[in-house]
Every structure is written in C-alpha cells, then in structure tokens.
C-alpha positions as CSV (number, residue, x, y, z in Angstrom):
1,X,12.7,1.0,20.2
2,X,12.0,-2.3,18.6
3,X,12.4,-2.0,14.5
4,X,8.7,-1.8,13.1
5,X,9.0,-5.2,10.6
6,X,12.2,-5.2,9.7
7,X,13.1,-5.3,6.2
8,X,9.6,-5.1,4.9
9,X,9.5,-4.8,1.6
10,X,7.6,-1.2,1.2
11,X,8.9,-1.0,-2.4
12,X,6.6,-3.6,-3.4
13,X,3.0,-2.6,-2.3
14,X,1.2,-1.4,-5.5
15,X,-1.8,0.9,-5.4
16,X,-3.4,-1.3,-7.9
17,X,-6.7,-0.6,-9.0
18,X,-5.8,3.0,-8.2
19,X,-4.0,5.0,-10.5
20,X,-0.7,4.4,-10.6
21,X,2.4,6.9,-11.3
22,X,5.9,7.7,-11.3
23,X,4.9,10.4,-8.9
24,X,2.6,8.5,-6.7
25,X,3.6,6.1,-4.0
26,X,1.5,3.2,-1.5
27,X,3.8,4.2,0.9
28,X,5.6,6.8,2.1
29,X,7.9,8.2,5.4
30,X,4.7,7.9,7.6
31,X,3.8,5.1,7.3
32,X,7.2,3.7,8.2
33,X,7.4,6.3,10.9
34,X,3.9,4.7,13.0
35,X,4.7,1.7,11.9
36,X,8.1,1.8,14.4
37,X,6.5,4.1,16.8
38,X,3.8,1.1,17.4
39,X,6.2,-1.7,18.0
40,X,5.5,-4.6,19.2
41,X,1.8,-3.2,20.5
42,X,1.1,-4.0,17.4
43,X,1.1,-7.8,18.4
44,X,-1.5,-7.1,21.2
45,X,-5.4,-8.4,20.3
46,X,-7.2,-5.4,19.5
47,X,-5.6,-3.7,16.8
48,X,-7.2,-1.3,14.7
49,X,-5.9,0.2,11.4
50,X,-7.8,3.5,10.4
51,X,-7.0,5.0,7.0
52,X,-4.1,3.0,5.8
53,X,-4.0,3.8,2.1
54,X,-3.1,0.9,0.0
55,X,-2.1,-1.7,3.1
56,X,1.3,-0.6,4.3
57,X,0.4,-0.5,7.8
58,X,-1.7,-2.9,8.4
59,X,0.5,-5.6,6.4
60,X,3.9,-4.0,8.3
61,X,2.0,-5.2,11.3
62,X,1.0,-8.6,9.9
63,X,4.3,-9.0,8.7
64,X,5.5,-9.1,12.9
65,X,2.7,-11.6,13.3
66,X,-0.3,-9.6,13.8
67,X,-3.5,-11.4,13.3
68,X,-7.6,-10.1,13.7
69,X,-6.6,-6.7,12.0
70,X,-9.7,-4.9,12.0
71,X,-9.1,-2.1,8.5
72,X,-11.3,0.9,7.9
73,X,-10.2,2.8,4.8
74,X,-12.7,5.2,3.3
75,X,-11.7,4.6,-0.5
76,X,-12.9,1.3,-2.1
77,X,-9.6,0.9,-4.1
78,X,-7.6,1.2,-1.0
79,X,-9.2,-1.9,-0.1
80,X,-8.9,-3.8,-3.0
81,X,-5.4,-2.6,-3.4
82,X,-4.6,-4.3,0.3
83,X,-6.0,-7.4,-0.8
84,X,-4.0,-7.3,-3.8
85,X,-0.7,-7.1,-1.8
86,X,-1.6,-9.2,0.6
87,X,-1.8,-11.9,-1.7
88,X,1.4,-11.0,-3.0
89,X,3.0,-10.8,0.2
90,X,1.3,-14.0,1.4
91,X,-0.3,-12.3,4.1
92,X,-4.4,-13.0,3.0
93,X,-6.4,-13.8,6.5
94,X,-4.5,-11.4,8.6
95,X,-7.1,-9.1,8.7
96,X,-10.4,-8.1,8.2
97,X,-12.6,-5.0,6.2
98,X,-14.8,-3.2,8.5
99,X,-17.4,-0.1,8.1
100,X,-17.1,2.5,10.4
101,X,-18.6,2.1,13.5
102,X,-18.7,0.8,16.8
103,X,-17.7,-2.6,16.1
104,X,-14.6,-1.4,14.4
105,X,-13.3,-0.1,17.7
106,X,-15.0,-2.2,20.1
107,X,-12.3,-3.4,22.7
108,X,-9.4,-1.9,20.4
109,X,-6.2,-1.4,22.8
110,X,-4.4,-0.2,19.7
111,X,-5.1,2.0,16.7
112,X,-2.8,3.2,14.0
113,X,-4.1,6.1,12.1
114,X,-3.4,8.1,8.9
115,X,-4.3,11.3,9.8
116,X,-7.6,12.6,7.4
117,X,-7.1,16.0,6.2
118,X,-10.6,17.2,7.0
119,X,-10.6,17.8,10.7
120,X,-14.2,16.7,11.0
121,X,-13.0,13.1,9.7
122,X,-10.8,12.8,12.3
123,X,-13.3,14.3,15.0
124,X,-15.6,11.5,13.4
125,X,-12.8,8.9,14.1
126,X,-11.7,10.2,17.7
127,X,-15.4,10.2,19.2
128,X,-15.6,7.0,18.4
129,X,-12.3,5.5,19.4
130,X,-13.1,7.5,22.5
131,X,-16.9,6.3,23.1
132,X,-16.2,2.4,22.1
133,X,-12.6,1.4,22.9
134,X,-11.0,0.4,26.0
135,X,-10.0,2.9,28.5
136,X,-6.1,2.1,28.0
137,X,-6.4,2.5,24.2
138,X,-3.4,3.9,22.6
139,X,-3.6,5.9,19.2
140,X,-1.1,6.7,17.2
141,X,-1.8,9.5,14.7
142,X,0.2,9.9,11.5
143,X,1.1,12.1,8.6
144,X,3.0,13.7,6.5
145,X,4.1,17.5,7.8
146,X,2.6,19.2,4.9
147,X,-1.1,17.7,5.6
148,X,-0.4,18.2,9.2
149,X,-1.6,21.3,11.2
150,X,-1.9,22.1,15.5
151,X,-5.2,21.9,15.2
152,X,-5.6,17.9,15.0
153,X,-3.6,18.3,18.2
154,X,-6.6,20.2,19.3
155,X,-9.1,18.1,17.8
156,X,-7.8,14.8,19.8
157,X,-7.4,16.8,22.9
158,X,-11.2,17.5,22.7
159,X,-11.5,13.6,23.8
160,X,-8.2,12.7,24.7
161,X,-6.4,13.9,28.2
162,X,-3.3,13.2,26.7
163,X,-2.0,13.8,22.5
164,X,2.0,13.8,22.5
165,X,3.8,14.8,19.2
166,X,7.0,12.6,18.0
167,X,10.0,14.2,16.5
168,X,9.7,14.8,12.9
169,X,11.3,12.3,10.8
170,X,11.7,12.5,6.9
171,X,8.5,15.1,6.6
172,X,6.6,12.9,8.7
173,X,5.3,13.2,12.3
174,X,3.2,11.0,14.8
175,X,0.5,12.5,17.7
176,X,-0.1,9.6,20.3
177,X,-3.0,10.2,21.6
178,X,-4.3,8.2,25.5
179,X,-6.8,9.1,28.0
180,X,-10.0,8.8,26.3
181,X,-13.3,10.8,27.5
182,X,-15.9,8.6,27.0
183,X,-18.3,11.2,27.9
184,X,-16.9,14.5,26.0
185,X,-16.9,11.8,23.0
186,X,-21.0,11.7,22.9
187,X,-21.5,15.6,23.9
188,X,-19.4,16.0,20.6
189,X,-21.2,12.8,18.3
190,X,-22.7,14.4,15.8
191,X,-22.5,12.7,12.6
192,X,-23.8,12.7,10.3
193,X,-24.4,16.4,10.2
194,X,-27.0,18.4,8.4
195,X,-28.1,21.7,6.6
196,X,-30.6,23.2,5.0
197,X,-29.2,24.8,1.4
198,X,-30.9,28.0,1.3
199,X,-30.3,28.4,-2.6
200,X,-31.8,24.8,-3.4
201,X,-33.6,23.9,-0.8
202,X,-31.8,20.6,-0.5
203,X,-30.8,19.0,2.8
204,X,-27.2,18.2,2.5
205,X,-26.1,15.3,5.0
206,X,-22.3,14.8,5.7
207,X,-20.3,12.3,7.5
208,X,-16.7,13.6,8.7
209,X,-14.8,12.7,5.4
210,X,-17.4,13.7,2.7
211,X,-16.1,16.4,0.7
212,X,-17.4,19.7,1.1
213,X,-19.6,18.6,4.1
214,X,-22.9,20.1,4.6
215,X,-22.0,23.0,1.9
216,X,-22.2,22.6,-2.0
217,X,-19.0,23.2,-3.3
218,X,-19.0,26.1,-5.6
219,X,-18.2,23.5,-9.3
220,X,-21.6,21.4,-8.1
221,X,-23.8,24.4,-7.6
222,X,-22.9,25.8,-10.8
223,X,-23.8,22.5,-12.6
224,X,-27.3,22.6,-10.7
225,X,-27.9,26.0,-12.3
226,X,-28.3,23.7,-15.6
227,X,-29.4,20.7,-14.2
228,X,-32.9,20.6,-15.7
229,X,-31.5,21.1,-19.3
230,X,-29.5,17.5,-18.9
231,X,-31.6,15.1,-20.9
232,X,-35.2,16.2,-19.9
233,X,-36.9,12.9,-20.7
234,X,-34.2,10.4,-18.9
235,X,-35.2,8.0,-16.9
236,X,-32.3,6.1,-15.1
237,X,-29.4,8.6,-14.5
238,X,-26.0,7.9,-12.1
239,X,-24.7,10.8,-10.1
240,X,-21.2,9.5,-10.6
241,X,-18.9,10.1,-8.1
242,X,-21.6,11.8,-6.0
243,X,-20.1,12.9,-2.6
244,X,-22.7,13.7,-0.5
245,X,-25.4,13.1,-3.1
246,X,-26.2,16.9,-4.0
247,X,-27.2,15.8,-7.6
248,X,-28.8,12.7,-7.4
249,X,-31.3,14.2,-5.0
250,X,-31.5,17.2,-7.1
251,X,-32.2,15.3,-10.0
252,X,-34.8,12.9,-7.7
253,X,-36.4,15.6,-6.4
254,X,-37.3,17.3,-9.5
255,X,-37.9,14.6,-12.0
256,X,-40.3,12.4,-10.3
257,X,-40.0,9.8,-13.3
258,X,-36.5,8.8,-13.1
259,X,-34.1,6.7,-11.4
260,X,-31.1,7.9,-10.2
261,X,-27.9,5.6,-9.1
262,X,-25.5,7.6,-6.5
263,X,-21.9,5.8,-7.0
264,X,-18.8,6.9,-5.1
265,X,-16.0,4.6,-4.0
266,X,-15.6,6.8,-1.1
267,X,-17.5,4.4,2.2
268,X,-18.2,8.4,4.0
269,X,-19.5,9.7,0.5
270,X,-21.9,7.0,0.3
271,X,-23.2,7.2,3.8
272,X,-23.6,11.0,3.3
273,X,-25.4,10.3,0.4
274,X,-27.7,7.6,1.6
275,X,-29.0,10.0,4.4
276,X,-29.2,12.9,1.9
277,X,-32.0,11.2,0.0
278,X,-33.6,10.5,2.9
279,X,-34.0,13.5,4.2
280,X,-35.1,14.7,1.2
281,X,-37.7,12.7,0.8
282,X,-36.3,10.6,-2.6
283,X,-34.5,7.5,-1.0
284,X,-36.7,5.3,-3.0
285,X,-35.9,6.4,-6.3
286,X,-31.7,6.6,-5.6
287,X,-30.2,3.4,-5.2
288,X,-26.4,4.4,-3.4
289,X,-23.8,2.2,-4.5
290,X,-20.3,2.1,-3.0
291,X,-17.9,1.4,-6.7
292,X,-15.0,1.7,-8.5
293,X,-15.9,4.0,-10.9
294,X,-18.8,2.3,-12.6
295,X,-17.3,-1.1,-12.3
296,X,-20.1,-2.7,-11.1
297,X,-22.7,-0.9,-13.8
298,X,-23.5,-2.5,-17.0
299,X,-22.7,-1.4,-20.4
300,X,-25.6,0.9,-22.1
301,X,-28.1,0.8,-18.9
302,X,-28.0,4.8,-18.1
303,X,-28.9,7.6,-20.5
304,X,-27.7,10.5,-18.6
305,X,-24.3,10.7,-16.4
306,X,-23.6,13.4,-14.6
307,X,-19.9,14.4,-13.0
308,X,-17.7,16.6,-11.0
309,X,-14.9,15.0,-11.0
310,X,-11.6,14.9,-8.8
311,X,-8.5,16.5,-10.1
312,X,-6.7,15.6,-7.3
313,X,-5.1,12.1,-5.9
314,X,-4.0,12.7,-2.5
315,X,-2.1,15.4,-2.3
316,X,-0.6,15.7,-5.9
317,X,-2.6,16.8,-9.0
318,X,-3.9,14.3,-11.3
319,X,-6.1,13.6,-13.8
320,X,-5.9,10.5,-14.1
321,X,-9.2,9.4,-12.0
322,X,-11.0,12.0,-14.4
323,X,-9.7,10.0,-17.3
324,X,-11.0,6.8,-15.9
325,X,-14.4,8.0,-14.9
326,X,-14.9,9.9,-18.7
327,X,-14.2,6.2,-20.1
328,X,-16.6,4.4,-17.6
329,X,-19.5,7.3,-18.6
330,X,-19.2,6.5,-22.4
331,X,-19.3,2.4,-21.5
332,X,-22.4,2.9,-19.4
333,X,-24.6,5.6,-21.5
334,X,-27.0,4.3,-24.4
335,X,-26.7,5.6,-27.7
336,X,-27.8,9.0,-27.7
337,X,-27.3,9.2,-24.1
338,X,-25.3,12.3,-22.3
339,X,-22.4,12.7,-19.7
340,X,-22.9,16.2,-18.4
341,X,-19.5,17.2,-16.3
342,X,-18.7,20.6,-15.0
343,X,-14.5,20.8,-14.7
344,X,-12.4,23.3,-13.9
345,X,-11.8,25.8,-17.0
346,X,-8.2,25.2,-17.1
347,X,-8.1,21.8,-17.0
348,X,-9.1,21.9,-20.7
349,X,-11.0,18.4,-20.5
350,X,-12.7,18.7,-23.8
351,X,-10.8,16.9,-26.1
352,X,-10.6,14.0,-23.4
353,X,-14.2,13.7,-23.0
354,X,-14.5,13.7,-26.9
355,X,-12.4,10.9,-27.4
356,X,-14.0,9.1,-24.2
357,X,-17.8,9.8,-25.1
358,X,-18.1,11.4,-27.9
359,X,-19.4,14.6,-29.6
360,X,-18.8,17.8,-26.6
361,X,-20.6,20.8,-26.4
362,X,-19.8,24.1,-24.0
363,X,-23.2,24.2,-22.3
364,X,-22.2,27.1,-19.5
365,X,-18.5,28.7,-18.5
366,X,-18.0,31.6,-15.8
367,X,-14.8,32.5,-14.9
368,X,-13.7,29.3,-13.4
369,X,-16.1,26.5,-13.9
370,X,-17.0,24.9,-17.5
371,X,-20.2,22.8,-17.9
372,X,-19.8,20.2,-21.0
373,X,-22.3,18.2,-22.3
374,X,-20.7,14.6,-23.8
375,X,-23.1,12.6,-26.5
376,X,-22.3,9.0,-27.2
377,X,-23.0,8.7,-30.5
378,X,-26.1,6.6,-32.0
C-alpha cells in the first residue's frame, strides 16, 4: 500500500477558531488511517471529503497533488480552520466548501468520510452518496473505535452491496463501503424529518446531524417551561446556538411582536432550523444565520439571548465553547438586556456568566437542569 502523503506534517494543523487545548487535537489516528487506506485514489477527479474536522484529510490528499476537492463539514469553524491551514501549508485553491447536497457528490468516484456519531447523519450522507455518485464510487468510512459501533456497518449496508471493515490500527478503524443502490437510497430519503411535539405543539424539523432530531432534548424543554417570563416586552431576540430552532419558533410563535435571530455554526442545525420556522408558520419573523458564535452580530442590537449550550467538544468535555458563547451574549445584549441559559446543575456556570454578563439570578432548578437569568448592567 502506497504511504498516504508521506511526512505530512499532522502536528501542525491547528483548530483555530475552535477552541484549542492541551487535550484536543485537529488530527488524530483516523485520519492518518483513511488517509493511507485511500492512496493514490485520492488523485482520481471526483474526490469528495465529508466531515473532515479541521482539514487533515482533505489537505493530506492535497498534499499528493489532489486538486477540485469538494469539503462538506457541518461545523463553521471546521471550515475556517481548513482555510487557516491551508494557507499555512500553502495549499489555498486545492479545494472547494460545498453544502450538502447533490452537487457535492455529483460524479464523486471517491469519498473519505469521518464517520458522524448520529446514525441518522450518516444515513443522511449514504443516501446521497448512493442516489448522486457514480456507480463505481468508493467510500471510505472512518473513526475512532470508541465512536464506532456495528450498526454503521448496517446503516451503509442499507444502500451499499458491499461495507468491508479494515484492521484496527491505533483505536481507529475504516468501513469501505461500494455497490451503491441508487434505488434503496430514495425509498430511504427522508430528510429532513418531522414531528409534531405533543407537549408544545411545535413542529420540530431535523436534518441527520441536528442534535436531538425531531425530539426536544430534555435541558430545552425545561427552559420552554419559563420561556414567557424572559423579557416580556423584547423585541429582537437570538436563539443562540439553536439546533433545530425549538426556541426561536417558540419565542416567534408566541410573541408576535418580536424578531428572533436563529444562529448555530452547525450547516445541519441551521437547515433544521430554517424548516422548523416554516412549518410553524414564523419563517418571516426568524432570520437563520449560520455563525461563529455571534461573530457576525453587532455589539448592543439584541435585548434578550437565550442558550443551551454545549458542554461537550467532540468527544471530550469542555466548557470552553460555553465560555465563548457567555462572552458573545454580554457583547451583543443592550443595557438592561438578558441572557437566559438553562446548564447542567453541576456544571456550576454562575459565576462565569457573572463575570461574562453580569448580575445572575436562579430563575428555575430541578434535579438536573438550572435556568439562570444574566442582566447586562445599564
């Protein structure tokens, strides 16, 4: 087998404007692992890159001599984090940012894949391949053991005659999937999906990667319980980091003066949200916005700002996104304006959104979830 790039320098891709750690890495043993597996197919036109997290695959392959990349990654920062090395690695033009869709796979003889956790993301990803790339396409499917289970095997079998598993090397493992069922791929196209919340009333829409899916995730539905307390009289509010767009609809739906902004730097989150509004009727009153944070939100234009935020980065526990997304709250509210955030109880965010925003008061707790309210002061 032919070295995949040799001597790449993995050590020097950043994940820059992502948080950044001792204990978190832009690459890691499986990336290097589909990276060799693909060889020089890599060099083939058609080469897709699904899911690469901060650019080690696809700039591995542009490294051989790849060129006309096509990239999908779901998080914004992943993007801008590839660009980022790619200009340090001299490797700008090499590739190209695409959405998820047909185009992205249209013609593709190769695709390298970081396998999703949520099966439903990768069922997303695998009808497509299967509906819109050529008949000899070849994926290869990667991850790390611990996020890996048989039933991704399953999953690509549901479109693929044939998924083959590599031998594990350093915690990481490839499936290789070929055959693809053009037709079993648009008996099972079904995204995004949708359900009617029995407790709300809300139609929750959900592409395969948004968090939760169609369901509210138990930290959100408690924060709904005290929704209408948040600022009665607002009148331009951000549902920030809104997965599926639960809140801003909420907040649409029963405020008809105000304006909500849905931000998420998730591209599935923001697709999910988009069709949430819609099908609840409130698409003209909240504007979805794919961002960093609030990066592209100026300073004192919101006077509520609502949050669930992550406490996870991949698969290792963080807080540092939280951190960010408290400081980007108490940039963007007015004076007098609120961050409402429900967290999980031990987590013990309080004296971080303090410093952040300003003044924090308990507004509900039950035995796991806390709901804060966060004034920036006049």
């Amino acid at each position: 087998m032919t070295p995949a790039a040799p001597g790449f320098p993995y050590d020097r891709l950043r994940r820059r404007p992502d948080v950044e750690a001792p204990n978190l890495f832009a690459a890691d043993a499986a990336d290097r692992l589909l990276a060799e597996i693909a060889g020089d197919a890599v060099l083939q036109p058609g080469l897709v890159v699904i899911g690469d997290a901060y650019g080690a695959l696809t700039l591995a392959a542009a490294a051989r001599g790849a060129r006309d990349i096509r990239v999908h990654q779901d998080a914004l920062t992943g993007e801008r984090a590839l660009d980022a090395n790619a200009a340090e690695l001299g490797l700008v033009g090499a590739f190209e940012h695409r959405p998820l869709d047909e185009a992205l796979v249209r013609g593709a003889r190769t695709v390298l894949l970081r396998l999703p956790r949520s099966l439903d993301a990768l069922a997303e990803i695998a009808t497509l391949i299967a509906e819109h790339a050529r008949a000899d396409v070849v994926v290869h499917a990667g991850g790390m053991l611990k996020h890996m289970t048989t039933a991704m095997n399953g999953v690509l079998g549901e479109v693929f005659g044939s998924v083959e598993a590599s031998l594990a090397r350093q915690k990481a493992r490839v499936l290789t999937a070929r055959e693809p069922h053009p037709a079993a791929a648009t008996v099972l196209d079904r995204w995004p999906e949708r359900s009617r919340d029995a407790e709300t009333g809300l139609w929750v829409c959900a592409h395969g990667a948004a968090f939760a899916g169609t369901s509210i995730d138990i930290g959100t539905r408690f924060l709904l319980g005290v929704l209408d307390q948040a600022v009665p009289d607002a009148r331009a509010a951000i549902d920030l980091g809104c997965g599926t767009g639960v809140i801003a609809s909420a907040l649409a739906a029963s405020r008809p003066g105000v304006q909500v902004i849905a931000t998420d730097q998730s591209a599935a989150a923001v697709a999910s949200a988009a069709a949430t509004a819609t099908a609840n009727g409130v698409s003209e009153r909240v504007t979805v916005v794919r961002d960093d944070g609030l990066s592209s939100q100026p300073d004192a234009s919101a006077e509520l700002v609502v949050l669930n935020p992550p406490f996870h980065i991949g698969g290792a526990v963080h807080t540092g996104i939280a951190h960010r997304l408290f400081a980007d709250a108490g940039r963007v509210l007015v004076p007098g304006g609120e961050l409402w955030t429900v967290w999980n109880s031990h987590l013990g965010y309080r004296a971080a959104l303090e410093r952040a925003v300003g003044p924090t008061r308990q507004i509900a707790r039950n035995s796991k979830f806390t709901v804060t309210a966060s004034r920036k002061p006049v």
